[in-house]
Structure formats: structure tokens, C-alpha cells
NUDRENNU-954825 format. One record per residue: x, y, z of N, C-alpha, C in turn; residue in one letter. Coordinates in nm, 3 decimals. Layout:
NODE, nc1, nc2, nc3, cac1, cac2, cac3, cc1, cc2, cc3, aa
NODE, X, Y, Z, X, Y, Z, X, Y, Z, A
...
END
This chain:
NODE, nc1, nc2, nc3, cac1, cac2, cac3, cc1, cc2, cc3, aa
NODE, 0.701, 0.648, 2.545, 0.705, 0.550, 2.438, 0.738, 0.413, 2.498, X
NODE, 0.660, 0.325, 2.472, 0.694, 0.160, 2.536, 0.799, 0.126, 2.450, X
NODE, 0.865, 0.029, 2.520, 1.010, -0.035, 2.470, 0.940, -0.149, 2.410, X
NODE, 1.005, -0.180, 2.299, 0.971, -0.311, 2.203, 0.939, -0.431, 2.343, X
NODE, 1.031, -0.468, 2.469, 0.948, -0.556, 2.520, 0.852, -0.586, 2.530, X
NODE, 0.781, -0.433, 2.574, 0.698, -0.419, 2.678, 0.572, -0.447, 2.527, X
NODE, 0.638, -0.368, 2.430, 0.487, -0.362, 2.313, 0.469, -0.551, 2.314, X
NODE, 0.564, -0.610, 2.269, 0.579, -0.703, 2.266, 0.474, -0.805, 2.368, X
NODE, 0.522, -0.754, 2.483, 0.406, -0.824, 2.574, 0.270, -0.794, 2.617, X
NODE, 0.246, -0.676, 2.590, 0.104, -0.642, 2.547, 0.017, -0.691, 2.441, X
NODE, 0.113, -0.764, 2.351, 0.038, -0.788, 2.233, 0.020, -0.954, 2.240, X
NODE, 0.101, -1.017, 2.349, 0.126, -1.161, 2.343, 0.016, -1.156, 2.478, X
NODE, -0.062, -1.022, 2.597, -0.136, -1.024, 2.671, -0.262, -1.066, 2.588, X
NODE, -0.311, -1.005, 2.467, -0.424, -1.058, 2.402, -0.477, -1.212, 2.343, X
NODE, -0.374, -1.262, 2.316, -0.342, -1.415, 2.283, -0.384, -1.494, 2.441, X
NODE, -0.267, -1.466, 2.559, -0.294, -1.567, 2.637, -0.450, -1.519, 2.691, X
NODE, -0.463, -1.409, 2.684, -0.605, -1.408, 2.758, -0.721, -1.435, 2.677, X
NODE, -0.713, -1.473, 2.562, -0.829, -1.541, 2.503, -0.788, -1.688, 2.504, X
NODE, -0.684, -1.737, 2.523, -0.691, -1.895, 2.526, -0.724, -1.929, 2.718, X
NODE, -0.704, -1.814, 2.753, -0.735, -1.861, 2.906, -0.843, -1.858, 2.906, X
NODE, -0.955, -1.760, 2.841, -1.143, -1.733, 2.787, -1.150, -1.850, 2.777, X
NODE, -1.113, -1.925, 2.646, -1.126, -2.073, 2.578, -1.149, -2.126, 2.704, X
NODE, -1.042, -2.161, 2.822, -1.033, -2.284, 2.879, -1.172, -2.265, 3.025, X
NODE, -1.235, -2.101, 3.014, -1.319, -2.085, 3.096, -1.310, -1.978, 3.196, X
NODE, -1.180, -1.901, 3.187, -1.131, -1.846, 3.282, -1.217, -1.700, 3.215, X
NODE, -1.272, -1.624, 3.330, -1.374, -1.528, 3.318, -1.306, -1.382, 3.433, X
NODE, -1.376, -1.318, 3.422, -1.298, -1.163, 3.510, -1.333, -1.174, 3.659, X
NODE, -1.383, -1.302, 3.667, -1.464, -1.343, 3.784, -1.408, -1.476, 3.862, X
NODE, -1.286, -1.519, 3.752, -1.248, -1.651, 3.764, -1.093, -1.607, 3.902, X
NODE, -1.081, -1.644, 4.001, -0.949, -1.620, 4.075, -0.831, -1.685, 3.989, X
NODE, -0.697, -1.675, 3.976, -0.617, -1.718, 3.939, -0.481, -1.638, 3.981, X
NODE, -0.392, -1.723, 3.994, -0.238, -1.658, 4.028, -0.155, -1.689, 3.880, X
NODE, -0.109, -1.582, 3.839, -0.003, -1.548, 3.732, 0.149, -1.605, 3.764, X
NODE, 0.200, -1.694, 3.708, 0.339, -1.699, 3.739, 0.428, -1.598, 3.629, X
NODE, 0.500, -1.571, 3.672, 0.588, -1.479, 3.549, 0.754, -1.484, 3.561, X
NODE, 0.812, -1.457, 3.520, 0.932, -1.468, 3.462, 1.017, -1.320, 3.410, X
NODE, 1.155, -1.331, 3.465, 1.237, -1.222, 3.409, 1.351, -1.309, 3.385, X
NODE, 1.441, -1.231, 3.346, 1.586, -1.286, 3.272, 1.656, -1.186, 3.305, X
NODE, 1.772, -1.182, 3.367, 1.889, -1.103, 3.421, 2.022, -1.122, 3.376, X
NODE, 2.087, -1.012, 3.355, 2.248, -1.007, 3.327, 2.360, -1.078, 3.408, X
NODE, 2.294, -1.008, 3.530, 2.400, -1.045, 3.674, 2.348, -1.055, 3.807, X
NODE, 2.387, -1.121, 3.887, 2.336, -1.163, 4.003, 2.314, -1.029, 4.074, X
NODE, 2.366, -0.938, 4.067, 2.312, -0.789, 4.111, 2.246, -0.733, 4.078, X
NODE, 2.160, -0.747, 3.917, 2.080, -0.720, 3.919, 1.946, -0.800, 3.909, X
NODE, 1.939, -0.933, 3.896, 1.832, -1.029, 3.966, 1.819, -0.951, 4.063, X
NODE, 1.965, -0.961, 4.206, 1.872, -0.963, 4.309, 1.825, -0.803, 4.395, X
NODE, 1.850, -0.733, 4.270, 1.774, -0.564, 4.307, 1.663, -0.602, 4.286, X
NODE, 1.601, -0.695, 4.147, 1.468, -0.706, 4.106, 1.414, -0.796, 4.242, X
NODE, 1.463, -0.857, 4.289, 1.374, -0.968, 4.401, 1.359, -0.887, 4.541, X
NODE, 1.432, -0.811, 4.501, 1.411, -0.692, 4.654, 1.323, -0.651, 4.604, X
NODE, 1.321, -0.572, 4.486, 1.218, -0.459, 4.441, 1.087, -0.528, 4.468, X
NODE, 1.037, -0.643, 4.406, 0.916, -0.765, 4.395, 0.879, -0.800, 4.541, X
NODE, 0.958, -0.807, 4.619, 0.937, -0.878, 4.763, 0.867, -0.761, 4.820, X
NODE, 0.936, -0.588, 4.836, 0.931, -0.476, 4.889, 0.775, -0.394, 4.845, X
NODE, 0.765, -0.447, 4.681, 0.637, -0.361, 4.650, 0.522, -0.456, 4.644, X
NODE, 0.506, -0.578, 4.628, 0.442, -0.697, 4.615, 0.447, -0.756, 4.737, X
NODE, 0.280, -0.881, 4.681, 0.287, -0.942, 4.817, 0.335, -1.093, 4.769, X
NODE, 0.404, -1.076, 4.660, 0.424, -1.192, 4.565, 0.513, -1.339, 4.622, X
NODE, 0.497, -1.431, 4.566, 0.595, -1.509, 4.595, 0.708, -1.538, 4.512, X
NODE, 0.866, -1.506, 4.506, 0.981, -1.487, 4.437, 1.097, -1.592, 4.521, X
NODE, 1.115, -1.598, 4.416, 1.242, -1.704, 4.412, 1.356, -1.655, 4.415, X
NODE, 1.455, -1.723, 4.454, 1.566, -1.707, 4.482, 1.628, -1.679, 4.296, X
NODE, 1.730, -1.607, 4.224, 1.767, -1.600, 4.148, 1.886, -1.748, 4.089, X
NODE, 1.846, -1.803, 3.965, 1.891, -1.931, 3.915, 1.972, -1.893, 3.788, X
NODE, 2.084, -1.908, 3.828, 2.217, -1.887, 3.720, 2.226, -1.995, 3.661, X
NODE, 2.242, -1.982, 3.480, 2.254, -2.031, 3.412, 2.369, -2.019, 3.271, X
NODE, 2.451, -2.131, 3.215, 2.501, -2.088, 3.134, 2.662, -2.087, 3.183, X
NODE, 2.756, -2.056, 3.146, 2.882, -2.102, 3.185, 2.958, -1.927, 3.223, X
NODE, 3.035, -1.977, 3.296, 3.115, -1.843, 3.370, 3.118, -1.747, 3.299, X
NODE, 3.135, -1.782, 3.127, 3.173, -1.638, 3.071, 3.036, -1.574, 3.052, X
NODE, 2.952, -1.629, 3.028, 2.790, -1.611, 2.979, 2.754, -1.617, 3.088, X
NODE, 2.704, -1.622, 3.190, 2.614, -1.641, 3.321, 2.499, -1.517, 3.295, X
NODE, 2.356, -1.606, 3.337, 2.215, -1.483, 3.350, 2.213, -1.566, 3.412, X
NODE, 2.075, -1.522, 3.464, 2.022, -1.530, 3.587, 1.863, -1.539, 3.549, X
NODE, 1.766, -1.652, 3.607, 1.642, -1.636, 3.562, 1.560, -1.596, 3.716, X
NODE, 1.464, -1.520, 3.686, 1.398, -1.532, 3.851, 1.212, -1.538, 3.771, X
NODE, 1.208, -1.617, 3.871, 1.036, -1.652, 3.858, 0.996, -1.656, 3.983, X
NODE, 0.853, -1.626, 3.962, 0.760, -1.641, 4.058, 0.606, -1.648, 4.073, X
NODE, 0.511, -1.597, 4.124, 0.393, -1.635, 4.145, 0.326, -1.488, 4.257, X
NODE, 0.180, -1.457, 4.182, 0.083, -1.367, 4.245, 0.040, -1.430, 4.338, X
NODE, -0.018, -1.350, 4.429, -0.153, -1.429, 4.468, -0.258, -1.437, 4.428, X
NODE, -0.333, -1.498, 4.452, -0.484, -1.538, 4.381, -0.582, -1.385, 4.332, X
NODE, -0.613, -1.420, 4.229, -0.675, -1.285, 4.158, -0.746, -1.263, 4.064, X
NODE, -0.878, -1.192, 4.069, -0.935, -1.171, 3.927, -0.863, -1.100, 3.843, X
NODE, -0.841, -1.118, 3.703, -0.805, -1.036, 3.587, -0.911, -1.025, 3.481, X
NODE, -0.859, -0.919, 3.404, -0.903, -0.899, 3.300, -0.797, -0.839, 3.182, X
NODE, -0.793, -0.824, 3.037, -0.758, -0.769, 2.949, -0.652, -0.667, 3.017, X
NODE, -0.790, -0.527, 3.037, -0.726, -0.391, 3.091, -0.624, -0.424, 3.225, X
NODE, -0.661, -0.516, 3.371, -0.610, -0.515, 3.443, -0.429, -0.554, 3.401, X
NODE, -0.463, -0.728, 3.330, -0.356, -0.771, 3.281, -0.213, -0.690, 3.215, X
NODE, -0.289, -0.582, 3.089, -0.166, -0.505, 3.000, -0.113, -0.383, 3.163, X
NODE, -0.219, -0.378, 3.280, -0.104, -0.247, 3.349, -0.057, -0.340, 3.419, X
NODE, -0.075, -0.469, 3.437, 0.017, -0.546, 3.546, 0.143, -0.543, 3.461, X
NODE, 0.127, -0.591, 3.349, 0.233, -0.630, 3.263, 0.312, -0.423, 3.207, X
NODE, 0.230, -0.396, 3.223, 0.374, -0.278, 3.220, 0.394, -0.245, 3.346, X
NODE, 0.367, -0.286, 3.451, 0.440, -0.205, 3.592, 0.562, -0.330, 3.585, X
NODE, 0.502, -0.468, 3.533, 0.617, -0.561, 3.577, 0.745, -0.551, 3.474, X
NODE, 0.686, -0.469, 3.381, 0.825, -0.456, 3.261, 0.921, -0.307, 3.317, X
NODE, 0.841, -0.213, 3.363, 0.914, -0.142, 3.453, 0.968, -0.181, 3.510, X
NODE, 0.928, -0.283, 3.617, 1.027, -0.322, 3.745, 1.143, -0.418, 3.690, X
NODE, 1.112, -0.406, 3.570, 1.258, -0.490, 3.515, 1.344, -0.404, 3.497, X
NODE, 1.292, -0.312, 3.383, 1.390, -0.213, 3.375, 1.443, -0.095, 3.447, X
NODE, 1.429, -0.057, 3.605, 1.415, -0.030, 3.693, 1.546, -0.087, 3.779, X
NODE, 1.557, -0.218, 3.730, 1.653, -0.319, 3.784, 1.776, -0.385, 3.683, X
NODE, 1.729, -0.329, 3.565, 1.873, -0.413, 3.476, 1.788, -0.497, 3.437, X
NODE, 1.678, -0.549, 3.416, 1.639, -0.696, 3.426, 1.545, -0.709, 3.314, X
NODE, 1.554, -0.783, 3.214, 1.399, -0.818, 3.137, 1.311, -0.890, 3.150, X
NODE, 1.177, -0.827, 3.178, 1.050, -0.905, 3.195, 0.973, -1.027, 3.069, X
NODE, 1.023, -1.133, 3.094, 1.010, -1.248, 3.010, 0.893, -1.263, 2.953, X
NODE, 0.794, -1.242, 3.041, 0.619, -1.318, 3.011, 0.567, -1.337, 3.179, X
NODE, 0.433, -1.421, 3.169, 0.344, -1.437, 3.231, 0.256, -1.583, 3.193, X
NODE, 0.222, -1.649, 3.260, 0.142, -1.753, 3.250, 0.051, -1.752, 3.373, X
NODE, -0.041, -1.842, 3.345, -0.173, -1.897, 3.433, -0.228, -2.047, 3.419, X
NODE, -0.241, -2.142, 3.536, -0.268, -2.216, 3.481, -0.419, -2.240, 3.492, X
NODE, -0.507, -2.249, 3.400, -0.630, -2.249, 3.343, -0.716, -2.335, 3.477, X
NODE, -0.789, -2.267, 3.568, -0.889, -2.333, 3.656, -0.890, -2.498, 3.603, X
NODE, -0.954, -2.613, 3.683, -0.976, -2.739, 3.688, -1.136, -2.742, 3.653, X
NODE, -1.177, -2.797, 3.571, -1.312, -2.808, 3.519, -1.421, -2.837, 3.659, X
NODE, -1.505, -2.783, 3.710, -1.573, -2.804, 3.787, -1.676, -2.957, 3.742, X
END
């Protein structure tokens, strides 16, 4: 059974990938995904940036604490490498990456792309 995130981001996968259609972007088009998680504690950010570095060939950031001593998370973002997608490819990227959140303590935020440059 998927966790409300994960439904959650499967369903927000259909949205960005037709406004990325709109702007031209095709299953043929290369593009790198940046994406985003949100963390409790700096231990578990940085299980997730091991995990990302170890199974990926991704590029990850150092984990960015936010919020005051009593509240402190942690955001970590990063970036694919260059890649065709599609629909189907997109929703299993997006549940292996909601796994690897929860895998780690960590919630998988979203995903963006920024839309090719008009030839």
C-alpha cells in the first residue's frame, strides 16, 4: 500500500509532466530532475545522502538546517543526470525516491525540471 506521500506525488507526477509537454519537453527530450527531501535530524539527512551518493550517480548536497534549535530539519536537494523521461519512467523514479526517504527517516518533498531553452 503507498503512503499518502508517495500517492500524493504520483498524482502531482501527472501535472508537472504535462506542463513540462506544454513547454516541449518530449520522452526524447534529455533533462536533469532536481528534487528535494525534508529531514528530522542531521542523522537522518545524512543516512539519506549516503544512501543517494552510494546507489546513484546523482549530484547531492550537503544537508541545510533550518529553523531554531528546538525545531531544527534539515533540507537536502539535489540533481540527476541528464535523462529521457516519461510518465511511467517518472512515477518509479518517484517511488524508489520516496522509498529512499523512508528507508532513511526522511520525506521525499517533490521533483522539478527546468523546461529545455527554445531552440
Amino acid at each position: 500500500m503507498a503512503s499518502a506521500n508517495l500517492a500524493r506525488q504520483l498524482a502531482m507526477n501527472v501535472e508537472t509532466w504535462a506542463a513540462l509537454q506544454r513547454y516541449g519537453v518530449t520522452e526524447r527530450t534529455d533533462v536533469r530532475l532536481d528534487f528535494h527531501y525534508d529531514a528530522p535530524s542531521r542523522a537522518a539527512a545524512e543516512k539519506l545522502v549516503a544512501l543517494l551518493r552510494a546507489e546513484t550517480g546523482y549530484d547531492v548536497g550537503e544537508p541545510q538546517a533550518s529553523g531554531s534549535f528546538f525545531s531544527r530539519t534539515f533540507a537536502i536537494s539535489g540533481t540527476t543526470q541528464s535523462t529521457t523521461v516519461s510518465l511511467d519512467i517518472l512515477s518509479r523514479w518517484v517511488t524508489w525516491m520516496d522509498a529512499a526517504g523512508e528507508e532513511s527517516g526522511c520525506t521525499f518533498d517533490g521533483w522539478g525540471a527546468q523546461a529545455p531553452a527554445a531552440a
